[in-house]
C-alpha positions in Angstrom: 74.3 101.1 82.2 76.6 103.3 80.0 80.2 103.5 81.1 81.2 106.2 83.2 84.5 107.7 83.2 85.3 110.3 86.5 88.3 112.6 85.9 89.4 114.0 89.2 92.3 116.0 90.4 94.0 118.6 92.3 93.4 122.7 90.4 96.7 123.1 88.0 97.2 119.7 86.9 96.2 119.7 83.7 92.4 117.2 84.5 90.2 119.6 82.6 92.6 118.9 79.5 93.1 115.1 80.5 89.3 114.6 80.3 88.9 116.1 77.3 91.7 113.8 75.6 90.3 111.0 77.0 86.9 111.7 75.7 88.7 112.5 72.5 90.4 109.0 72.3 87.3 107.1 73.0 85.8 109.2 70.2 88.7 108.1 68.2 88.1 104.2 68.9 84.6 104.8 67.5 82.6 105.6 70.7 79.4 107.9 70.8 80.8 110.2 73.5 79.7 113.4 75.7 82.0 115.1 77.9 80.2 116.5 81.1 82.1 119.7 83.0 81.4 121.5 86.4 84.5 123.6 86.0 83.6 127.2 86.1 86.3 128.4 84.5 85.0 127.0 80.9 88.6 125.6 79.9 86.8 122.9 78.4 84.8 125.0 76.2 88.0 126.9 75.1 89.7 123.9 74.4 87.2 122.3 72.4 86.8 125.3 70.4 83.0 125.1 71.2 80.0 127.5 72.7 78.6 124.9 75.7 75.5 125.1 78.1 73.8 122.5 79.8 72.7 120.5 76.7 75.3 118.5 74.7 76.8 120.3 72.0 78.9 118.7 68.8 81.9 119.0 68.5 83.9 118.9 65.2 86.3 116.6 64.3 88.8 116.8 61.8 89.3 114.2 59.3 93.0 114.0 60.3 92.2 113.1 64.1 90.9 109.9 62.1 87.7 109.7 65.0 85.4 106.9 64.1 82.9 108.0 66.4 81.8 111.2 67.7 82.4 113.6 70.5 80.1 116.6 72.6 80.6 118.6 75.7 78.5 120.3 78.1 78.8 122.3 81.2 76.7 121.8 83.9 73.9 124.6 85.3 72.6 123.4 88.3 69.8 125.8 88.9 68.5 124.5 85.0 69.0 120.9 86.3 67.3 121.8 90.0 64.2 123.2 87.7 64.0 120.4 85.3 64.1 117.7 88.6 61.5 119.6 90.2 59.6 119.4 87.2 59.9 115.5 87.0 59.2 114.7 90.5 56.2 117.4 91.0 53.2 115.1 91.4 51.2 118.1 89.4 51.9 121.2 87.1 50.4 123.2 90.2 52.9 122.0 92.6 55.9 122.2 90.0 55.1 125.9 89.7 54.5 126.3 93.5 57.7 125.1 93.8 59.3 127.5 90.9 57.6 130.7 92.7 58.9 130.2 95.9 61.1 132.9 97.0 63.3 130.4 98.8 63.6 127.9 95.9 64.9 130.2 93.9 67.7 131.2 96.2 68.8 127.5 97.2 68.2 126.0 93.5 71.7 128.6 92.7 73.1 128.8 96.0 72.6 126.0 98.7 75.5 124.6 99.7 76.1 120.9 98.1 73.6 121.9 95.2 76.0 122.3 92.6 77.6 118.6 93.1 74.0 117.5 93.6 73.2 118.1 90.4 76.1 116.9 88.6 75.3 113.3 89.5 71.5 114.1 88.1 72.9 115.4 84.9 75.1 112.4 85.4 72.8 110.0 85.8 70.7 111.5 83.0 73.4 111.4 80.6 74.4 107.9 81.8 70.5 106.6 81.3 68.7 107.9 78.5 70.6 105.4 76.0 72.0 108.4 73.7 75.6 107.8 74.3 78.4 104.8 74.2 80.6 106.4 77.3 80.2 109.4 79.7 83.5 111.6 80.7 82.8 113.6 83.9 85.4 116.5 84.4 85.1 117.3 88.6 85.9 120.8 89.8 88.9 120.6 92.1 89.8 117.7 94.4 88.7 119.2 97.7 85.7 120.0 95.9 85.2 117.2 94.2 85.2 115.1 96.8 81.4 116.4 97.6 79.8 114.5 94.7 80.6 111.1 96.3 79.0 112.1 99.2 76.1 114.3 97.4 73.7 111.6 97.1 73.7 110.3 100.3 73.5 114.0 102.0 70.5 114.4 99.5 68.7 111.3 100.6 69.3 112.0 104.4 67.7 115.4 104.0 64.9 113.8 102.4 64.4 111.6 105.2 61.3 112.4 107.4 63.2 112.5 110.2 64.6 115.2 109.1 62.5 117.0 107.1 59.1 116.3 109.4 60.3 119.7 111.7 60.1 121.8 108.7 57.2 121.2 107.0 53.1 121.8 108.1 53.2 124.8 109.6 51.1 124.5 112.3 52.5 127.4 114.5 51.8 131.4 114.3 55.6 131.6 113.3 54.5 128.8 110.4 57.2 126.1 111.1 56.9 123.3 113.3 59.9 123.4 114.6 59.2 126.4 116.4 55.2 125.3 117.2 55.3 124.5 120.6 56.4 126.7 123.4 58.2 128.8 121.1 56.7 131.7 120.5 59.3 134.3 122.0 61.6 132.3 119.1 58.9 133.0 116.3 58.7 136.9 117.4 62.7 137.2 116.9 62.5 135.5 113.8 60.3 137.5 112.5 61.9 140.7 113.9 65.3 139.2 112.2 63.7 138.4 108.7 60.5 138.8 108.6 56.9 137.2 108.7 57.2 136.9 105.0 60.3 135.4 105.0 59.0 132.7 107.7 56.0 131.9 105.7 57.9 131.5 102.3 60.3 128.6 103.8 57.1 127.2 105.4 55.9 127.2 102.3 59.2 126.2 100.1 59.0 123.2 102.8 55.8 122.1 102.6 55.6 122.2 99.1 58.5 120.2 98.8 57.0 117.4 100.5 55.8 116.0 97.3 58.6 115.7 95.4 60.7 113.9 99.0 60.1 110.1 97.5 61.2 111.4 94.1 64.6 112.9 95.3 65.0 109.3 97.6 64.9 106.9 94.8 67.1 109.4 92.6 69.7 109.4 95.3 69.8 105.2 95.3 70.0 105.4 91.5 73.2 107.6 91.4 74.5 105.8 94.1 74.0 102.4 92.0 75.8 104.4 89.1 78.3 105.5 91.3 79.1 101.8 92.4 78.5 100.1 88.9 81.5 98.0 87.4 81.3 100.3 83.8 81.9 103.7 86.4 85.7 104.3 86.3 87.6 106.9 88.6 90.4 108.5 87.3 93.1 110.2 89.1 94.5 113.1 87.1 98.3 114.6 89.1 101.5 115.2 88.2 105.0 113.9 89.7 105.2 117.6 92.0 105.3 116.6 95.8 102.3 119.4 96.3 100.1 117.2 93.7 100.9 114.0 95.4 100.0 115.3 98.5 96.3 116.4 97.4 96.1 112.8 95.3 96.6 110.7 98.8 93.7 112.8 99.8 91.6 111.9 97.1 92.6 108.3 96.8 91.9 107.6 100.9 88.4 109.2 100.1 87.7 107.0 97.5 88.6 103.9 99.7 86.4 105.2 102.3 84.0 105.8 100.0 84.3 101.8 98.4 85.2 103.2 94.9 88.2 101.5 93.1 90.4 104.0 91.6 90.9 103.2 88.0 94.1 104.7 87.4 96.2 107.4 87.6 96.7 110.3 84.9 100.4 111.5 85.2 100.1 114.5 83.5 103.4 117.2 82.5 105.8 114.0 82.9 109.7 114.4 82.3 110.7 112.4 79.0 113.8 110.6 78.9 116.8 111.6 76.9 116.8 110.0 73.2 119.6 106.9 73.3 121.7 108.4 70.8 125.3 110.0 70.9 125.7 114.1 71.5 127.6 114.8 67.9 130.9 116.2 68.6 130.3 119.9 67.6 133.6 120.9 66.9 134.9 124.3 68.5 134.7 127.6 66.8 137.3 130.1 67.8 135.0 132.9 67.0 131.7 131.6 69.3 131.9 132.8 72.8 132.1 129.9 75.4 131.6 127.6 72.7 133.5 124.9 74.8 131.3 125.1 77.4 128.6 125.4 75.5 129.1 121.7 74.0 130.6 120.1 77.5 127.1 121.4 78.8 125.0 119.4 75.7 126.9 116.2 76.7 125.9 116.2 79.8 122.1 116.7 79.6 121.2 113.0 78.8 122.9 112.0 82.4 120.9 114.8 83.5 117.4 113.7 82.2 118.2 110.6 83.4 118.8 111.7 86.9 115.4 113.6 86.8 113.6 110.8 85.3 114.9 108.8 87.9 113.6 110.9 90.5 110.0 111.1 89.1 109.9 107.6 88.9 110.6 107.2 92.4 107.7 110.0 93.4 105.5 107.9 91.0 105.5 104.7 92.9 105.6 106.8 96.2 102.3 107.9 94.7 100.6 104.5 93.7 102.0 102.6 96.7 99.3 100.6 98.3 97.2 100.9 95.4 97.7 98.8 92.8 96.2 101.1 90.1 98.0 101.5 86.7 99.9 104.8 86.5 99.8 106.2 82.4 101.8 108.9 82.0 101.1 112.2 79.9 105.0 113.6 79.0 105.6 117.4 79.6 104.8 118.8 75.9 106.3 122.0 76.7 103.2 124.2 76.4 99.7 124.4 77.6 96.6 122.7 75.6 94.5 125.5 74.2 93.2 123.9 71.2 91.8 120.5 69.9 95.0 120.0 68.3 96.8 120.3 71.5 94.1 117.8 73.2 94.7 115.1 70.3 98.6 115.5 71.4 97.5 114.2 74.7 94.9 111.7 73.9 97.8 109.2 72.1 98.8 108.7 75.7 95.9 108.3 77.5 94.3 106.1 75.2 95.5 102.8 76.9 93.5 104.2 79.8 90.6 103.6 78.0 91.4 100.5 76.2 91.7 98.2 79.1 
């Protein structure tokens, strides 16, 4: 299976821009790479300097990044990824386009809950499968949210469980869904006062049409839950030093234990430098500079400062990988935000040891 790389974190720490450097170094060590996103906001697109949809698109490499390999990005659309499942798993082209006509497909394929992460393990999975790339980066949408993906293809397979699905399929009743077949035909007449016979039949229908693609959707869900588990899948936990940050990385790395996934590593992005070891030059006064003397007394006392700050971000950092035995790599505070590729190559000489081991 093709190594996976997860990029996960808190919104504001800087994971859209840390996943794209670490695609970016891999690129540089000679890897065929793609870059997936589920982020909304398109930051990765920006960055990269590229125009991305759901298919992988190239991005360009200058000579002086000295990238062996090669690098595209893509940004997931789940209701294109919903279609082109349905179309795999449809038994016939009648049923596929059954399924595509339903009124209720097309609402769920763009907005039922847990859809969205859904289908970021399928466009996972394909990526990860079809033999067209040496790694796979995975930027998550933000840590609350992206704690849904883990859980994604389990929720998938138990709604595809008959159990489950048996009460809303064959409609056998006036109301046309079982659930409501026997005895419950005051509860059909106020659904259909509420929503309408129409609306009744069509999720009949959406249901029961549906049925054929249930085994499909089953073995899909085992798949990306193999990929999920594999030894070449890496989780990577993007933060900064900021108490807030830690706070939402606890969260993240007590999911992962529940969910039996080894974290990788942490990402410490926007970390204080230390002070350079080297003597503040004695500046000399200037009679004609106002607070001049204070001035320098105030240089010579910033490397003791730095220090003291470094100090304290080195003591947040092992309050943050206590109990975990993950490696920590840190990303130094560059002073201003990544907008470009440029910027993202800044970042990638630190991350690249992520990636090497």
């Amino acid at each position: 299976m093709t190594p996976v790389y997860i990029c996960c974190g808190a919104g504001g720490v800087g994971k859209t821009s840390a996943s794209a450097a670490l695609a970016l170094a891999l690129a540089q060590g000679g890897a065929k790479v793609v870059v997936l996103t589920i982020d909304p906001a398109r930051r990765l697109a920006d960055a990269l300097g590229v125009r991305i949809g759901n298919e992988p698109s190239p991005v360009v490499l200058p000579p002086e990044l000295g990238a062996t390999g090669t690098l595209h990005a893509l940004m997931l659309d789940p209701k294109e990824t919903f279609d082109r499942v349905v179309g795999r798993f449809a038994p016939t082209p009648h049923a596929r386009d059954r399924i595509y006509k339903n009124h209720i497909y097309q609402h769920v394929s763009a907005n039922l809950a847990g859809a969205q992460e859904y289908m970021a393990m399928e466009r996972l999975y394909e990526l990860a499968s079809d033999g067209a790339w040496d790694c796979v980066v995975l930027d998550t949408p933000p840590t609350r949210h992206a704690l849904d993906f883990l859980a994604a293809p389990d929720r998938m397979a138990n709604l595809m469980d008959e159990g489950v699905m048996r009460w809303l399929v064959l409609p056998a009743s006036r109301g046309g869904w079982r659930m409501i077949e026997r005895g419950s035909e005051v509860l059909a007449r106020v659904l259909e006062r509420m929503v309408g016979h129409s609306t009744i039949a069509d999720i009949a229908e959406f249901f029961t049409a549906f049925q054929a693609l249930w085994d499909g959707f089953r073995e899909r869900s085992v798949e990306v839950r193999r990929l999920l588990a594999a030894p070449t899948t890496r989780f990577f936990l993007v933060t900064t030093p900021a108490p807030a940050a830690r706070a939402e990385a606890r969260l993240f790395v007590e999911q992962l234990r529940q969910h039996n996934q080894p974290l990788a590593g942490f990402l410490l992005n926007r970390c204080v430098p230390g002070p350079q070891e080297t003597d503040v030059p004695d500046f000399g006064l200037d009679p004609g500079v106002p607070h001049w003397e204070e001035t320098v007394a105030a240089l010579k006392l910033f490397p003791a400062r730095q220090r003291a700050r470094v100090a304290v971000q080195e003591e947040n950092i092992a309050d943050l990988a206590k109990g975990t035995n993950a490696p920590v790599w840190r990303i130094p505070d560059l002073g201003e935000g990544v907008h470009d590729l440029a910027g993202i190559a800044r970042l990638a000489v630190h991350v690249r040891a992520a990636v090497a081991v």
